[in-house]
C-alpha positions in Angstrom: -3.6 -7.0 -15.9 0.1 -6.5 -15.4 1.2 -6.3 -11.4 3.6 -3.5 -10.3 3.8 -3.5 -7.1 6.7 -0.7 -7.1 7.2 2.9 -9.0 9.0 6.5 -8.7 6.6 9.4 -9.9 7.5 13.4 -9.3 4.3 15.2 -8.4 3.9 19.4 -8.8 1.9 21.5 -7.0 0.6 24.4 -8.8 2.4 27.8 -8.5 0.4 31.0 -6.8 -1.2 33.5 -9.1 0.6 36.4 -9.8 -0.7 40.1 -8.1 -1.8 42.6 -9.9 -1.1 46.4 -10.1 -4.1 48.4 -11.2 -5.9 51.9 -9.7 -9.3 52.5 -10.1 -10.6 54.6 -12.9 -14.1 55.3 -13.1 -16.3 58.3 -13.3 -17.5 60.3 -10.1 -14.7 58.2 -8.3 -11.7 61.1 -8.2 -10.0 59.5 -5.3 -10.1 55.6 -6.9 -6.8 54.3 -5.6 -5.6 51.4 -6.0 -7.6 48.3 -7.0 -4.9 44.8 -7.8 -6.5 42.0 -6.1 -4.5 39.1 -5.0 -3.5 36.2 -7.5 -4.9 32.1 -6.3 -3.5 29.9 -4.6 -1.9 26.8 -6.5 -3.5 23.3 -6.7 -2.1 20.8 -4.1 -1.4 17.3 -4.7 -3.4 14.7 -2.9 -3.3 10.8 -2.9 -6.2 9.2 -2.2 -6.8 5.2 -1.5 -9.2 3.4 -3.6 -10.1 -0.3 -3.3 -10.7 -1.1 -6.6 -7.0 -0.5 -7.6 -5.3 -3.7 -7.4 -1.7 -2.7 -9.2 0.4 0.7 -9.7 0.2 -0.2 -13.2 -1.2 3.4 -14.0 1.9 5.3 -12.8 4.4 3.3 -14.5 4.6 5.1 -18.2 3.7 8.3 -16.8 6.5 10.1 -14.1 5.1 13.7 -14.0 1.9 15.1 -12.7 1.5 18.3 -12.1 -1.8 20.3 -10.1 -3.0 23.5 -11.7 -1.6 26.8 -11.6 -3.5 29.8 -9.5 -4.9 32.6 -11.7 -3.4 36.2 -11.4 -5.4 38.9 -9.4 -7.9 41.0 -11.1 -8.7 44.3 -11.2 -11.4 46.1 -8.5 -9.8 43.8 -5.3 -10.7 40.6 -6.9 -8.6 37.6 -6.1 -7.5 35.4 -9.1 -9.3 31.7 -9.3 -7.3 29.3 -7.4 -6.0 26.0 -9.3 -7.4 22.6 -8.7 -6.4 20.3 -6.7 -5.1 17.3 -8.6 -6.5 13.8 -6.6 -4.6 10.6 -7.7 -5.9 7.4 -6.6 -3.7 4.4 -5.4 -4.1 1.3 -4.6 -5.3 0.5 -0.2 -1.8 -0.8 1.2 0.3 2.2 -0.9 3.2 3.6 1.3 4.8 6.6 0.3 8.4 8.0 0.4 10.6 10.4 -0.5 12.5 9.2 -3.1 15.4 11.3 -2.7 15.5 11.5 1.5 14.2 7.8 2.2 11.4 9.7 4.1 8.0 7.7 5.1 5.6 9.8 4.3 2.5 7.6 5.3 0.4 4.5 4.3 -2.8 4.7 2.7 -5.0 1.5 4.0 -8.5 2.0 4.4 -10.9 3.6 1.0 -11.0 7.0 1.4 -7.4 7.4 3.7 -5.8 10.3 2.1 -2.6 12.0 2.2 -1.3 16.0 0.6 2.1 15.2 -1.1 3.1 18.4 -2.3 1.0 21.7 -1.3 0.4 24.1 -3.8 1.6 28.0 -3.7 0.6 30.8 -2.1 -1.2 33.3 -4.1 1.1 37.0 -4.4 -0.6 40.3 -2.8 -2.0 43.1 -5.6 -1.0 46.6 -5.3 -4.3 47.0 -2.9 -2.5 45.3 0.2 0.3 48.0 -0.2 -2.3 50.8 0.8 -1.0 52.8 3.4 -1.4 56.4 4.9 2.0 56.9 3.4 1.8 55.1 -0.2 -1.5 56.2 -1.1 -0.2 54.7 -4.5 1.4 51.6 -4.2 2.9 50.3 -7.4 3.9 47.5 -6.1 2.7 43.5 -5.6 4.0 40.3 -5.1 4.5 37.4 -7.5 2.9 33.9 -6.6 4.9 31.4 -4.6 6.3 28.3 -5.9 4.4 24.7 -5.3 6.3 22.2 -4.0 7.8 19.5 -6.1 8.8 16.2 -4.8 10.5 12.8 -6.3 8.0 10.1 -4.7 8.2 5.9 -4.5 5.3 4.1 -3.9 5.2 0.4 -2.7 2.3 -1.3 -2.8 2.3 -4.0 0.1 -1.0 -6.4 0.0 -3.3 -6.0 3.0 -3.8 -9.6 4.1 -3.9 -11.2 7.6 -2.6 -14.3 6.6 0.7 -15.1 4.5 2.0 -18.5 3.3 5.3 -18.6 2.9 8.0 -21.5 1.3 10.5 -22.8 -1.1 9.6 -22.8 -4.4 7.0 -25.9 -5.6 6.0 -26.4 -2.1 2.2 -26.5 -3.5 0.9 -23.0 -1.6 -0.6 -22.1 -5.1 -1.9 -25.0 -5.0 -3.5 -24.8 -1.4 -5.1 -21.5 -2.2 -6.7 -22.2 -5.1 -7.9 -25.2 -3.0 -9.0 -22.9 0.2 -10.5 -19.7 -1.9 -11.7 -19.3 -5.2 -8.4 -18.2 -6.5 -7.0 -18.9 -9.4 -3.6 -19.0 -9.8 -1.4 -20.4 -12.2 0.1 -24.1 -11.1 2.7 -26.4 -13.0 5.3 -28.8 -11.4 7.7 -26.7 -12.0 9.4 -24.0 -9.8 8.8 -20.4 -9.8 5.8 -20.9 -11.4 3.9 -18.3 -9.5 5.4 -14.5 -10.7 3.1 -12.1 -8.6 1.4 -12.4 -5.3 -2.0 -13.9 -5.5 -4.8 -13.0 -2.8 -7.7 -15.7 -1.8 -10.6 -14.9 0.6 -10.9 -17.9 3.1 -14.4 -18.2 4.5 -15.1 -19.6 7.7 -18.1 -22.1 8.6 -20.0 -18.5 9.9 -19.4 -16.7 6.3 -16.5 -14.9 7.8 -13.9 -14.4 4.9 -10.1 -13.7 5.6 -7.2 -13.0 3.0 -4.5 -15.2 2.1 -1.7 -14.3 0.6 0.4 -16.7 -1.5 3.6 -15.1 -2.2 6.5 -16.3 -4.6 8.6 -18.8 -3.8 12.0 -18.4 -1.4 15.4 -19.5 -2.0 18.3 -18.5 -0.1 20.1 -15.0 -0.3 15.6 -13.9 -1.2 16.6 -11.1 1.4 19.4 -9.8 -0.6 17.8 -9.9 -4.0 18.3 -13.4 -5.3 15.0 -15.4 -6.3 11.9 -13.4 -6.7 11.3 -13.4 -2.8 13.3 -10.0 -2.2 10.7 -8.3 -4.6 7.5 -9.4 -2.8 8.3 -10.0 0.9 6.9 -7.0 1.7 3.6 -8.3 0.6 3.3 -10.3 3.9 4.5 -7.3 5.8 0.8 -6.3 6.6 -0.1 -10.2 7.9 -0.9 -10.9 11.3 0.3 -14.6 10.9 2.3 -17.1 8.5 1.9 -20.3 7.1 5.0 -22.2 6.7 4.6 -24.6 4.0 6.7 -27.5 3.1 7.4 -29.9 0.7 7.2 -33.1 2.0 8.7 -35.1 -1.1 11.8 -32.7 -1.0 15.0 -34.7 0.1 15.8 -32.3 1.8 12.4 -30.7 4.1 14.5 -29.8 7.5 17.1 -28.0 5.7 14.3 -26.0 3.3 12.8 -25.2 6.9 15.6 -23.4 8.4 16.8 -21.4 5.0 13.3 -20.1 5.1 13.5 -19.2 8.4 17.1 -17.7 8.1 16.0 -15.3 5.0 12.9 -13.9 7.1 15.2 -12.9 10.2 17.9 -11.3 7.2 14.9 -9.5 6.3 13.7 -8.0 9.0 10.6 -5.8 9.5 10.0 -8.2 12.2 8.8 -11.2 9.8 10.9 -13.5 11.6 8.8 -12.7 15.1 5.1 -13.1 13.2 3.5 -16.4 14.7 4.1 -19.2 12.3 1.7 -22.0 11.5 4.2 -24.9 10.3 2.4 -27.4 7.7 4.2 -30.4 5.7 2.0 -30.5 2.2 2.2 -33.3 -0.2 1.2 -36.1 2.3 -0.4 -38.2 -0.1 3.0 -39.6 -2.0 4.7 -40.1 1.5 4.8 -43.2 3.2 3.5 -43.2 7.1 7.0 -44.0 8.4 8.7 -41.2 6.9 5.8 -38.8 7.8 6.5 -39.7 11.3 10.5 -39.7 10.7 9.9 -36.2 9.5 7.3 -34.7 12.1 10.0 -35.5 14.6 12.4 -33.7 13.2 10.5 -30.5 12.1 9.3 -29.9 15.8 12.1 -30.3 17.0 13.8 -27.3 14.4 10.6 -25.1 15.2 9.9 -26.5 18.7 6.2 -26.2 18.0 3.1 -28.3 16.1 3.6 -29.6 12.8 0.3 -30.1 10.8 0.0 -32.3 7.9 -1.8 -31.6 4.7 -2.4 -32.2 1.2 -3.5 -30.0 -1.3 -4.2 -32.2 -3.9 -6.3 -34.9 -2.1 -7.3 -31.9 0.5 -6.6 -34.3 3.4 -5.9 -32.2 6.7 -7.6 -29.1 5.7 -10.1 -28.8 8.1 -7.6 -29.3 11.1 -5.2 -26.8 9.7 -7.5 -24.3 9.0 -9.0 -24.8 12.5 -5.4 -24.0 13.6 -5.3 -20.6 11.4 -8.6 -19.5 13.0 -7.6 -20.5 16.5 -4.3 -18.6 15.6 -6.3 -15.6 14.9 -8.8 -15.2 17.7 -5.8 -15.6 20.0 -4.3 -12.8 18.6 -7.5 -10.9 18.5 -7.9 -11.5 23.0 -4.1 -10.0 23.1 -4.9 -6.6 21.0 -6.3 -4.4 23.7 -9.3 -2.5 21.9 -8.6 1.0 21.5 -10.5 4.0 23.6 -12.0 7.0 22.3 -9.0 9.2 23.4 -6.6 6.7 21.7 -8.2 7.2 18.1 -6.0 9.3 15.9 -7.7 11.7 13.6 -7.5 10.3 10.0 -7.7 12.4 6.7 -10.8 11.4 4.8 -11.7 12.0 1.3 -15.1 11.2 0.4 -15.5 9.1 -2.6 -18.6 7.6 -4.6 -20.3 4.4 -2.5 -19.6 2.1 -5.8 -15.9 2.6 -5.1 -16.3 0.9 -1.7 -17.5 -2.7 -3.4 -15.3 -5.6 -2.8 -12.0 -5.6 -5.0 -13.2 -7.9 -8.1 -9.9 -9.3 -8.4 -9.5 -10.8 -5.0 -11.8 -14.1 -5.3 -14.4 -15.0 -3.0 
């Protein structure tokens, strides 16, 4: 399955039905007047998040949808059949612009969150509306009212609490596929990993979290060099980082602080998200230059360096200690929100099945 994680669609809302001009003309009614009933109202547009979507893909060869168009008012007062509605499902983590403004128009997270995109037209009034004590024969009615059409960009941004981060080859494929059942593709060679790849990290209680292991970093990622400008915003949603490095590299310190320069160039407050600082590929290092290198790292991030290795999985326990430590902490500092602090969410209710744990994250 190919991942898009980015595309530009127009959506239509269905046009009002038209109103009608028509007078009653039966027998033993001499007096009918007049009977044009009022056309529908157009179909809106509504997205709609659903957990089993794991890509845009389905929005990339098709640009237009359009909702249905209201019916035109009837004769005897009756009001033409409204269009549907046209529902399109996304991916949990969409957000949604206006391509043309830059508005944010909302982020669909949970199964089920909903947003209307474009809202459909009003139906127009049939000559019965007109009825007056001075038009006792309106010939007139209204015609339906255009739906609204917007240009829209979607960006799908992962929903995972914890991101790992580093320069290319640093081995955090590797240490997912070591920590979940993911199964990404590793080679010892850079860039090997194309697309964000998602692992579900279970505790020793069954607990599961989601990592995300995003391409590698160079410098100038934030301004569109590398592949890192394309999927930083896949550890947007993460409540913590994992710094990895490459511990063979001649140049570890240096790899450190580029990383660190391209997340504050980035923004979105990435550079502010608690980092847990690792140095992978311990095995083919010798104990002196472990130490050598410790030493300097805290002193760059002025905080605990662990050591790990993927490959022999040496470390793994401490570090992921660290991570769940990491997390509670951040958990005692959210205050827990009151019932007069919930905000009212828009809901649409889909079938139970839908609701099932994303296949393609691995447990």
């Amino acid at each position: 399955m190919q991942f898009i994680d980015q595309v530009k669609i127009n959506v239509q809302a269905g046009d009002g039905g038209d109103g009608l001009v028509t007078f009653r003309r039966e027998k033993f009614v001499p007096t009918g007047g007049p009977s044009g009933g009022n056309g529908g109202n157009g179909g809106s547009v509504h997205l709609v998040a659903n957990p089993q979507l794991q890509t845009l893909l389905d929005f990339k060869f098709k640009q237009l949808y359009k909702a249905e168009t209201g019916e035109r008012g009837g004769p005897k007062g009756m009001t033409g059949a409204c269009g549907e509605d046209l529902v399109l499902q996304v991916p949990c983590g969409t957000s949604v612009y206006n391509d043309v403004t830059g508005a944010f128009l909302g982020d669909l997270l949970i199964a089920g969150d909903s947003i209307m995109v474009a809202k459909g037209g009003k139906g127009g009034l049939g000559n019965k509306h007109f009825l007056s004590n001075s038009n006792r024969a309106p010939e007139t009615c209204l015609p339906g009212m255009r739906g609204e059409e917007f240009s829209l960009r979607f960006e799908l941004k992962l929903i995972a609490e914890v991101g790992i981060l580093g320069m290319p080859n640093a081995g955090k494929s590797t240490l997912i596929s070591v920590l979940s059942s993911a199964k990404p593709k590793i080679a010892d060679y850079p860039f090997t990993t194309l697309v964000p790849n998602l692992g579900v990290v279970r505790k020793d209680t069954g607990d599961g979290t989601v990592f995300a292991d995003i391409p590698g970093l160079i410098e100038g990622a934030h301004e569109g060099i590398g592949l890192g400008h394309d999927f930083l915003r896949h550890v947007e949603r993460t409540r913590i980082l994992i710094h990895l490095i490459d511990g063979t590299d001649p140049n570890p310190v240096d790899n450190y602080n580029t990383i660190q320069r391209e997340l504050k160039s980035y923004g979105r407050h990435l550079y502010e998200r608690p980092q847990i600082v690792a140095i992978n590929k311990i095995d083919s290092l010798d104990q002196d230059l472990i130490e050598i290198l410790v030493d300097e790292l805290q002193e760059s991030c002025g905080s605990e360096v662990l050591l790990v290795s993927a490959v022999t999985k040496t470390g793994l326990k401490p570090f992921l200690q660290k991570v769940w430590d990491k997390l509670d902490e951040l958990d005692a500092q959210t205050p827990k929100p009151g019932v007069d602090d919930e905000l009212p969410v828009d809901r649409v209710d889909l079938p139970e099945s839908l609701f099932a744990p994303p296949s393609s994250i691995s447990s």
